[in-house]
N, C-alpha and C positions, 0 to 999 in steps of 0.2 A: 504494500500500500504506500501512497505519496507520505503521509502525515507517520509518525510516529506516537505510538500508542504511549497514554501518560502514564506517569507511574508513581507523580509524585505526590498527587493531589490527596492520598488516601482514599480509603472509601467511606470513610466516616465509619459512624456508631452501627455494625454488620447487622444490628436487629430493627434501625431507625427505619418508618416507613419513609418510601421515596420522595412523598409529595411534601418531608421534610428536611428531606437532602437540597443541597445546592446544584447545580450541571453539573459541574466538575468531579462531586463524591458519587453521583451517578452515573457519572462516566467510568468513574474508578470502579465501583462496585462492577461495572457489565465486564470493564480489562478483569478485573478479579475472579469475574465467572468463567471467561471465557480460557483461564490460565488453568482452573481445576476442570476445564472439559463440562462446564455445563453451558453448553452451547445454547438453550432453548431459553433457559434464565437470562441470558445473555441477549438474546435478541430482545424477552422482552422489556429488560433494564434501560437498554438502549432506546427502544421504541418510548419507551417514557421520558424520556430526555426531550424528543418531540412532542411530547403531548403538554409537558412543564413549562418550559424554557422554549417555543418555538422560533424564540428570536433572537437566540442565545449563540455562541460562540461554538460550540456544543452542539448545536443541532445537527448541522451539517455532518458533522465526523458521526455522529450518533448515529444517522441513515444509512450512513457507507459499512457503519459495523455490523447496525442491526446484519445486513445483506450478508456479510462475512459471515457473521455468528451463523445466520438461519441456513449459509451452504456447507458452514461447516456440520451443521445436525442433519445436515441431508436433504431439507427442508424447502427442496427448490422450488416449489411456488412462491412460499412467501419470499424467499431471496429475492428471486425475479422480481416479484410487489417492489421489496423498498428499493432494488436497485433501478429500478424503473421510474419511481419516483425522486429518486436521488438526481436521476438524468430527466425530469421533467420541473424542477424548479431549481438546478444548480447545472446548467448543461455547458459553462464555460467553465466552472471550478478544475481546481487541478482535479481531481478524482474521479471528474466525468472517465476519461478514459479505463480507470479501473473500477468503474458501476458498470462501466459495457462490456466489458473482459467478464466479471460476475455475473452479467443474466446471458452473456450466449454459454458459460460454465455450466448454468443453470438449466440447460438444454441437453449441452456435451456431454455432460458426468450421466446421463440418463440415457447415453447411448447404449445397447445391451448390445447382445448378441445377432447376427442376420436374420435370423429367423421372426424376429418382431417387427413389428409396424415399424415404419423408416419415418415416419411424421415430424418425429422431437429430431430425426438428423436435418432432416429439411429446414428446421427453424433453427437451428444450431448453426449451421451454412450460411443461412442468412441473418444470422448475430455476431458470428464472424467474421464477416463479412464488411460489415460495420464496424469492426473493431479498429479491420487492417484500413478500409479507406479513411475512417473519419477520425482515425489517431494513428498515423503510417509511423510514427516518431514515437511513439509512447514505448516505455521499456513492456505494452504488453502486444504489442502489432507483431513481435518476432513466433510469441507461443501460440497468436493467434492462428499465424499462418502455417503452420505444422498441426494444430488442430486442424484446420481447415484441412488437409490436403489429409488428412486420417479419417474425416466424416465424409470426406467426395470419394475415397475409396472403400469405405465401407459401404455406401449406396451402391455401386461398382459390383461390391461382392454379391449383394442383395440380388441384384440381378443377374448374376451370374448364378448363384443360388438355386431360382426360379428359372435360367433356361437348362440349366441341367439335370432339371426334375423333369422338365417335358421333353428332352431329348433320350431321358434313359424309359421313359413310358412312350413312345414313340409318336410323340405329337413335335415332328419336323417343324411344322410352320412356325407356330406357338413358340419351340424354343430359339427358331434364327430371330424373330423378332424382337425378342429379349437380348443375343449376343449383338444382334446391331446397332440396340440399343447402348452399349459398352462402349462398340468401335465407334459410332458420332458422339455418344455425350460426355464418354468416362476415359478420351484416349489416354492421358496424360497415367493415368492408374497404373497399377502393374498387371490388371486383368485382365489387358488388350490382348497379349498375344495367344493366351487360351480361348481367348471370344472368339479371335479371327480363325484358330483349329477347329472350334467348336463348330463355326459358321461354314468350313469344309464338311463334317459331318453332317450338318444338316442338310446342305445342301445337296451334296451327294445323295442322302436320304431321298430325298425331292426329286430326283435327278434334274436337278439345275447345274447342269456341269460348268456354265460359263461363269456363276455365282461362286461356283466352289475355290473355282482356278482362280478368280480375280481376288479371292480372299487369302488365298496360297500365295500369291504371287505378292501381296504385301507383307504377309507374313515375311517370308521370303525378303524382303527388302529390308526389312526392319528387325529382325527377330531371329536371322539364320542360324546363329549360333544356341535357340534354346532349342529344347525337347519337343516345343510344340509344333515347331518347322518341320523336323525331323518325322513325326508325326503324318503330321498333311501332306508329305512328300512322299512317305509311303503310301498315303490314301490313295493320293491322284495317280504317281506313276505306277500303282498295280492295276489300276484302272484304263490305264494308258493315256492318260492325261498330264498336261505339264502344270508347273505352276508359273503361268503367264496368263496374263492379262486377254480376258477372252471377254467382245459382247460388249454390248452398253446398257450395264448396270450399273445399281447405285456403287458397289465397288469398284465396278472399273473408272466411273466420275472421281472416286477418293484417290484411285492409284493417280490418274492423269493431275490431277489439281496440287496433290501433297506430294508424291515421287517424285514427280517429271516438272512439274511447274506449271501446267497448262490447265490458267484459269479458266470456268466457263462460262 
């Protein structure tokens, strides 16, 4: 965090109710919860600081903790609440930047496993997003962007997931539409060059042999040296096919435009 957590102020008389504390010993008390791990006490000592003192010295840092306290309890909705509010009446303060690092957190930390709804990545993506454009300079735009590029490839996986469900129960179609989806939306991923082997299988499935070659034939550009080249090369050529650029399809537009250079 920008500010430095007080420590000097005490916290006052530990049994005094708050609403006969000052800001500052209620500030101390929520540092003092949030040191013995009681995070929820902590949010809400903090949140009382704004409800006491809203006009106080105190407030401001109050919001930014509450947020802290309630992500460190897990508690990301209300994190998201005050950090949202923190960036809705302090949106030039130094700590804007780290209210906006804590609610796209508030998304990220709830990312699970591929198998679950991708919705909280979705808004994760686009809270990071926000982080790296509208604080590129902040010491938090660097973890923003390794988040980021960990929740675009986890979408990546998601889908890759779901086209290999349909391509081992033999719904061709189903599943090329899904790896195609990887090779225009997720290239940058590591997923790509299993999607474009996959997109060989399916294809072949299909017999769309011009779809399959032109998916080979980037592979092949890009990716010769992994397994999955290796792979497609034995698909195509025991098939008697090469992996070159056959037909005007949507791969063979990606081969000509990203390979060769020839805009269309």
């Amino acid at each position: 965090m920008a500010f430095a957590l007080l420590s000097a102020c005490g916290a006052g008389n530990p049994s005094a109710p708050l609403d006969e504390m000052t800001a500052d010993q209620i500030f101390a008390r929520g540092e003092q919860q949030l040191a013995q791990g009681d995070q929820d006490d902590a949010a809400f000592t903090f949140g009382e600081i704004e409800r006491l003192y809203p006009y106080s010295e105190y407030a401001q840092r109050a919001l930014i903790m509450q947020a802290f306290a309630y992500h460190r309890d897990e508690d990301y909705q209300n994190s998201r609440a005050s950090a949202q509010r923190f960036l809705d009446f302090y949106p030039a303060e130094q700590d804007a930047p780290y209210a906006a690092y804590l609610l796209a957190l508030s998304y990220y930390d709830q990312i699970d496993d591929i198998g679950r709804d991708q919705g909280l990545t979705f808004q994760a993506l686009q809270a990071l997003r926000t982080v790296i454009e509208r604080y590129p300079d902040s010491e938090y735009a660097r973890s923003a962007v390794l988040k980021f590029d960990l929740a675009f490839d986890h979408l990546a996986a998601k889908e890759m997931e779901i086209g290999r469900y349909y391509l081992k129960r033999g719904h061709y179609a189903a599943a090329a539409n899904r790896f195609r989806i990887v090779v225009e939306d997720f290239q940058t991923t590591i997923h790509t060059p299993e999607a474009l082997h996959r997109l060989v299988e399916s294809y072949l499935s299909l017999g769309l042999t011009a779809e399959a070659q032109s998916a080979g034939a980037i592979l092949g550009h890009n990716y010769r040296s992994t397994e999955w080249y290796e792979s497609s090369y034995a698909l195509l050529t025991g098939q008697g096919l090469s992996t070159e650029v056959s037909g005007d399809n949507w791969l063979a537009s990606i081969y000509r435009q990203v390979v060769r250079g020839e805009w269309l």
